[in-house]
N, CA, C and O atoms as CSV, one atom per row, in Angstrom:
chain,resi,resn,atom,element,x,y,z
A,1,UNK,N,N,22.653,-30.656,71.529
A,1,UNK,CA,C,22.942,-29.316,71.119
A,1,UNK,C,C,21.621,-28.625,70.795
A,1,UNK,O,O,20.938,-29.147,69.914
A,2,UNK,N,N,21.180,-27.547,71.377
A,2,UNK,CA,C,20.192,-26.499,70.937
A,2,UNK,C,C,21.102,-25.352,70.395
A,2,UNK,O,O,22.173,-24.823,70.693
A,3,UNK,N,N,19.956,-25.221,69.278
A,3,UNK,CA,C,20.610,-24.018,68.391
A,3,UNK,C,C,19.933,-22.702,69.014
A,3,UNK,O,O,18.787,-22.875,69.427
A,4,UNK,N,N,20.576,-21.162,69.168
A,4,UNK,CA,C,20.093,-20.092,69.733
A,4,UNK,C,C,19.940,-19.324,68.793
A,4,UNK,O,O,19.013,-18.535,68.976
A,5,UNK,N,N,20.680,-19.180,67.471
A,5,UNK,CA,C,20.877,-18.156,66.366
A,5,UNK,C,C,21.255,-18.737,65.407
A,5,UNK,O,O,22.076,-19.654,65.431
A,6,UNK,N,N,20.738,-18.310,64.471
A,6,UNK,CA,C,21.461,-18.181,63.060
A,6,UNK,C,C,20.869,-16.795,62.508
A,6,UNK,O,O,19.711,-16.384,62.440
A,7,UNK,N,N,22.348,-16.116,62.063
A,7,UNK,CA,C,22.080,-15.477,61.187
A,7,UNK,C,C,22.939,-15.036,59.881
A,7,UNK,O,O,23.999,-14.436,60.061
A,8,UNK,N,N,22.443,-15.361,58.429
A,8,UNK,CA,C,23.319,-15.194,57.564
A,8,UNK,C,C,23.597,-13.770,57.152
A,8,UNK,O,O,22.714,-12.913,57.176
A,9,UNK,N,N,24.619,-13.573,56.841
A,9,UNK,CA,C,25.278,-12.470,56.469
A,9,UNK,C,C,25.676,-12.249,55.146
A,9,UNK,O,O,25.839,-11.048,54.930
A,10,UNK,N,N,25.903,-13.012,54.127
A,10,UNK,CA,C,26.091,-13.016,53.075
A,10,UNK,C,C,26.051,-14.449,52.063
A,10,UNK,O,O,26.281,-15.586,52.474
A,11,UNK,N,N,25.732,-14.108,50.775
A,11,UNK,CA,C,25.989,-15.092,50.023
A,11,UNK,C,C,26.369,-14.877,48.742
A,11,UNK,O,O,26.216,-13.707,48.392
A,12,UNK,N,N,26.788,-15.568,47.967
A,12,UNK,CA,C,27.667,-15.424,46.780
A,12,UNK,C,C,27.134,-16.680,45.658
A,12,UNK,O,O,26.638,-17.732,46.062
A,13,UNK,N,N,27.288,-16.435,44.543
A,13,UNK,CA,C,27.151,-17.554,43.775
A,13,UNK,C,C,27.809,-17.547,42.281
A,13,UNK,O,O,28.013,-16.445,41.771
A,14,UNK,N,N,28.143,-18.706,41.573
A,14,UNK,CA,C,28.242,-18.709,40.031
A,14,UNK,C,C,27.550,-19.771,39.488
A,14,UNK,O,O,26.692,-20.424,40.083
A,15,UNK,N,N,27.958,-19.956,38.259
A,15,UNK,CA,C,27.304,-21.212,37.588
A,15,UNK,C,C,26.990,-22.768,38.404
A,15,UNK,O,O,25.998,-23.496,38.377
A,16,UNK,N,N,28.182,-22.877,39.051
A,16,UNK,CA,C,28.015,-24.652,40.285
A,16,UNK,C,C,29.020,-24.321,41.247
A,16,UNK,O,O,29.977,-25.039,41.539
A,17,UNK,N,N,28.686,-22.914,41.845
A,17,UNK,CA,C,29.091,-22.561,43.786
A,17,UNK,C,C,28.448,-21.573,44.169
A,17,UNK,O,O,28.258,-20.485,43.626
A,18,UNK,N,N,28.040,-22.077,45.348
A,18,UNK,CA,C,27.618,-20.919,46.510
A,18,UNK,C,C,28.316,-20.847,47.795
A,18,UNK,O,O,28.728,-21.818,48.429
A,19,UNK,N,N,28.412,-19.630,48.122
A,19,UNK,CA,C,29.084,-19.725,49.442
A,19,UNK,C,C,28.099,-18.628,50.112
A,19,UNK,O,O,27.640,-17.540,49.766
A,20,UNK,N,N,28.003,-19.493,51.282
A,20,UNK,CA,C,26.973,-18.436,52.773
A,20,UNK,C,C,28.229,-18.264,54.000
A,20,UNK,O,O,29.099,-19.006,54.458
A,21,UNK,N,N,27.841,-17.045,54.202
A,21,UNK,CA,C,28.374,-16.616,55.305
A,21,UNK,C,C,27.637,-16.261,56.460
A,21,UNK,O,O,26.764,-15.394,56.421
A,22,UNK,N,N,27.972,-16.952,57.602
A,22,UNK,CA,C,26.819,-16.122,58.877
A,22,UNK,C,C,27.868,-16.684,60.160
A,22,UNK,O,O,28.992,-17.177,60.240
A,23,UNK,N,N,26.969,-16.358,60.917
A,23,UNK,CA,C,27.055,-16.916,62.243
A,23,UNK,C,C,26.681,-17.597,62.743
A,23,UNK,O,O,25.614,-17.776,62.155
A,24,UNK,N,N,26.725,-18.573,63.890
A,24,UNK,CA,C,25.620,-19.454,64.560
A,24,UNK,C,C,26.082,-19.445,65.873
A,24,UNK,O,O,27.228,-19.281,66.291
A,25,UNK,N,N,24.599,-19.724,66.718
A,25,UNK,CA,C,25.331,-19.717,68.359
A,25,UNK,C,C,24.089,-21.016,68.459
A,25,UNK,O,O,23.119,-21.289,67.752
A,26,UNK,N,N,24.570,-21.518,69.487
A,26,UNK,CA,C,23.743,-22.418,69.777
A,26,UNK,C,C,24.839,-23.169,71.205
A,26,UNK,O,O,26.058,-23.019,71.296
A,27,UNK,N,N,23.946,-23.960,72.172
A,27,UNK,CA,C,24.686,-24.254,73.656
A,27,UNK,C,C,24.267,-25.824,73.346
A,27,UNK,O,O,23.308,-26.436,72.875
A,28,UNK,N,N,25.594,-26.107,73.909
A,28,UNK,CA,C,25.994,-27.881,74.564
A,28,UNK,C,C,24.936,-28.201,75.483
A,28,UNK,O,O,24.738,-27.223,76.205
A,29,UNK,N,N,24.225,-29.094,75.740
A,29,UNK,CA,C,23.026,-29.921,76.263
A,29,UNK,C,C,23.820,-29.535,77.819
A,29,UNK,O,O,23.592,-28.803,78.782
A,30,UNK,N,N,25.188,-30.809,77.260
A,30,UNK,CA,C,25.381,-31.449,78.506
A,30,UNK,C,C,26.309,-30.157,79.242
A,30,UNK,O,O,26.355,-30.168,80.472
A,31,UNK,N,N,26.740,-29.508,78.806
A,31,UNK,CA,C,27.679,-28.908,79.588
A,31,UNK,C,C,27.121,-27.143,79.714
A,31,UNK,O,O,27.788,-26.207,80.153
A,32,UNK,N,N,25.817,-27.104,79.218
A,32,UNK,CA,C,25.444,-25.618,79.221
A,32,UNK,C,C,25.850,-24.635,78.628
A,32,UNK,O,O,25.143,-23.627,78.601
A,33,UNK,N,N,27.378,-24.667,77.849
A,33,UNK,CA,C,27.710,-23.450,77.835
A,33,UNK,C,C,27.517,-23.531,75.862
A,33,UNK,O,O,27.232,-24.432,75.073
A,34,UNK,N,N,27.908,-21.833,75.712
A,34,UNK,CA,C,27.551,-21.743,74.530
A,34,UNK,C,C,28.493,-21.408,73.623
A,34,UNK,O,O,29.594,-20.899,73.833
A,35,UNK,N,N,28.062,-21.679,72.744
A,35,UNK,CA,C,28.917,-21.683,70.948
A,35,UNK,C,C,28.318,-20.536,70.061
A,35,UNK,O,O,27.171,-20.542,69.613
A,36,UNK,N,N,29.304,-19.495,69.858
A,36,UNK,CA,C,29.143,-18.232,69.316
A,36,UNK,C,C,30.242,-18.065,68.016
A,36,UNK,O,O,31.281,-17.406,68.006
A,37,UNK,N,N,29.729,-18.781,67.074
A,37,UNK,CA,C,30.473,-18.705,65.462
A,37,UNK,C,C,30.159,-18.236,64.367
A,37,UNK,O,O,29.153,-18.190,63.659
A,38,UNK,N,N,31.861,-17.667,64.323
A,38,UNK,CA,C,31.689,-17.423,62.457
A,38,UNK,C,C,31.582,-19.089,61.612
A,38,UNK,O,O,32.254,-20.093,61.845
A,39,UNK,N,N,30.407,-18.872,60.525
A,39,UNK,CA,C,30.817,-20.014,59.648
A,39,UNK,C,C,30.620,-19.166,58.104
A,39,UNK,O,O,30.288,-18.004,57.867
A,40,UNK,N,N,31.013,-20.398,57.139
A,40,UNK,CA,C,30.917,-20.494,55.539
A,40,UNK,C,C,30.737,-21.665,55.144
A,40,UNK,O,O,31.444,-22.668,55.241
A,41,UNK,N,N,29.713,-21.483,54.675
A,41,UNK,CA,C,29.317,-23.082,53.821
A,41,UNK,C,C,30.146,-22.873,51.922
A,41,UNK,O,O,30.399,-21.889,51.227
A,42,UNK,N,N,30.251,-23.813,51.803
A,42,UNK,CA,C,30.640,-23.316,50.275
A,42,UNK,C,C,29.881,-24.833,49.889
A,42,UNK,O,O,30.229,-25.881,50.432
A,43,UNK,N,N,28.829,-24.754,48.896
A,43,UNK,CA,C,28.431,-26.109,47.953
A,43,UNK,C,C,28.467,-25.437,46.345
A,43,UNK,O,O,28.224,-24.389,45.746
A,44,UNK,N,N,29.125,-27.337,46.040
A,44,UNK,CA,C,29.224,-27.204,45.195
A,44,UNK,C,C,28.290,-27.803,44.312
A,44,UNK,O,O,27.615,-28.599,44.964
A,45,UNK,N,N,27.868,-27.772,42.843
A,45,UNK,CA,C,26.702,-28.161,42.277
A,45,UNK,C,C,26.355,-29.013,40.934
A,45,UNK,O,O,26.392,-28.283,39.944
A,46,UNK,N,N,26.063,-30.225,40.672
A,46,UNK,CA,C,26.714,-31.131,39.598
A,46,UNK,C,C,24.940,-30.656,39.100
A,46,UNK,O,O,24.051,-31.205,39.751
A,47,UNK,N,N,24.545,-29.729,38.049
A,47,UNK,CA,C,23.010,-29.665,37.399
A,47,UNK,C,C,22.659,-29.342,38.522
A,47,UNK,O,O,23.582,-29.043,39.279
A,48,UNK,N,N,21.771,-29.296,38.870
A,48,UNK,CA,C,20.537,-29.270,39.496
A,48,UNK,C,C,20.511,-29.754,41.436
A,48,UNK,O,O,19.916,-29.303,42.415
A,49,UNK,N,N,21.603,-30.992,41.187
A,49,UNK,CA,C,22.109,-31.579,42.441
A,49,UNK,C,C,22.968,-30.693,43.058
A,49,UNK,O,O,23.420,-29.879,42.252
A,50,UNK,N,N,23.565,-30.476,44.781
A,50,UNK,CA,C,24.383,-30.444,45.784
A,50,UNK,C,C,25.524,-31.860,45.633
A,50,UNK,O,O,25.263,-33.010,45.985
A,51,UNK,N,N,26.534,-31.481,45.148
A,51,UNK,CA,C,27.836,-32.311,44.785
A,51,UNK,C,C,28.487,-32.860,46.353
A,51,UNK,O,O,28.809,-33.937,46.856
A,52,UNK,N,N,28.449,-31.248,46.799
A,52,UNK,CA,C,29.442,-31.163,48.149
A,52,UNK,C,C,29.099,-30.031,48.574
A,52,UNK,O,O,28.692,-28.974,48.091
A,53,UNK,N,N,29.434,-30.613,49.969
A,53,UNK,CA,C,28.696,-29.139,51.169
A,53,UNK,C,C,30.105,-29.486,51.868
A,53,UNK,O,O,30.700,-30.560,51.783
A,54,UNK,N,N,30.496,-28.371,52.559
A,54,UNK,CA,C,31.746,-27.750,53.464
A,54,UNK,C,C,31.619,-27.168,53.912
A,54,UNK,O,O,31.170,-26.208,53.286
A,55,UNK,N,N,31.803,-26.923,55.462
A,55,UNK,CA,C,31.368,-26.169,56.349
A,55,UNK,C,C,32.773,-25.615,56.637
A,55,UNK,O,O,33.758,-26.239,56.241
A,56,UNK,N,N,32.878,-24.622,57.219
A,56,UNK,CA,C,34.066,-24.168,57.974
A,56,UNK,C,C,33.405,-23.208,59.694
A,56,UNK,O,O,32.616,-22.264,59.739
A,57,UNK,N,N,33.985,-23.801,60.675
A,57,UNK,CA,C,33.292,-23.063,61.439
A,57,UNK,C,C,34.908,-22.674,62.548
A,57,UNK,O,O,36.109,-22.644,62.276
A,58,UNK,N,N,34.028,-22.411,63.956
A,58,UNK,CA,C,35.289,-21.914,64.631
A,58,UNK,C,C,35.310,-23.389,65.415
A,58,UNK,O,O,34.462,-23.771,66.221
A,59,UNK,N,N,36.554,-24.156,64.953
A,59,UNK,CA,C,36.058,-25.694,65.832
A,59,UNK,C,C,36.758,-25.679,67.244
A,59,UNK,O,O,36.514,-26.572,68.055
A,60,UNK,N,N,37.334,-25.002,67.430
A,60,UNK,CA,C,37.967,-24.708,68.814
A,60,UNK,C,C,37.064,-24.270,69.837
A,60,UNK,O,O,37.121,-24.819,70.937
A,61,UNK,N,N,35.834,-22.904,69.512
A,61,UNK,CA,C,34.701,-22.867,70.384
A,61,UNK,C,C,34.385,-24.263,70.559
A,61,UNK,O,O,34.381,-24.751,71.689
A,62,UNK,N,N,34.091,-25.015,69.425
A,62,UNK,CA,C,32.733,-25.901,69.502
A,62,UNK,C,C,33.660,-26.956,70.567
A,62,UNK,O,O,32.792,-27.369,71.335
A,63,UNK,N,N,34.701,-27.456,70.897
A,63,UNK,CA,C,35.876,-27.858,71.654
A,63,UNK,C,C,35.620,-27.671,73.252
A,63,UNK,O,O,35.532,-28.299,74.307
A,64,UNK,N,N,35.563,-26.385,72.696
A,64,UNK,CA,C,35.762,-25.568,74.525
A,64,UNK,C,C,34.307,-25.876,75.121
A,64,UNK,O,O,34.236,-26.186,76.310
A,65,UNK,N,N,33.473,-25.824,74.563
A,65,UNK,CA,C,31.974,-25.452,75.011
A,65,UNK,C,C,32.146,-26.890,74.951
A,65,UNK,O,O,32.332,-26.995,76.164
A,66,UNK,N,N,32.208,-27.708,74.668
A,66,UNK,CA,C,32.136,-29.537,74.686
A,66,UNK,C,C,32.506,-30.115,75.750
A,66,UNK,O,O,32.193,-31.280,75.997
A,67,UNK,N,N,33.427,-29.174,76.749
A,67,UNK,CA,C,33.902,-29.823,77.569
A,67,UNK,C,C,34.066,-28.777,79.226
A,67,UNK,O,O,34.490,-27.656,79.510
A,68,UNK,N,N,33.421,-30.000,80.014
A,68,UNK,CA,C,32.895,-29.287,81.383
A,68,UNK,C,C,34.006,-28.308,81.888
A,68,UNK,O,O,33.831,-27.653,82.915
């Protein structure tokens, strides 16, 4: 996978969460074609540490573009 874009669009935070919002495109090696997504990360934060990271993306592109 090569990545073509990222770009974030927003972010949010409180005391132990952040959430990013962007996009990402990036194309399948093997099959050429490309992946054009909305994502959101949301982590969560125990002090100082990353607890948990969660991605949400469009997994159906990443599906389609996976396969010749």
């Amino acid at each position: 996978m090569t990545r073509d874009g990222l770009a974030i669009s927003d972010m949010f935070a409180n005391d132990d969460k952040a959430v990013i919002l962007g996009r990402l495109q990036s194309r399948v090696n093997a099959t050429g074609k490309q992946i054009d997504s909305h994502f959101a990360i949301v982590l969560t934060f125990a002090g100082d540490k990353v607890a948990s990271l969660l991605m949400l993306e469009d997994s159906f592109a990443v599906s389609a573009a996976a396969h010749a």
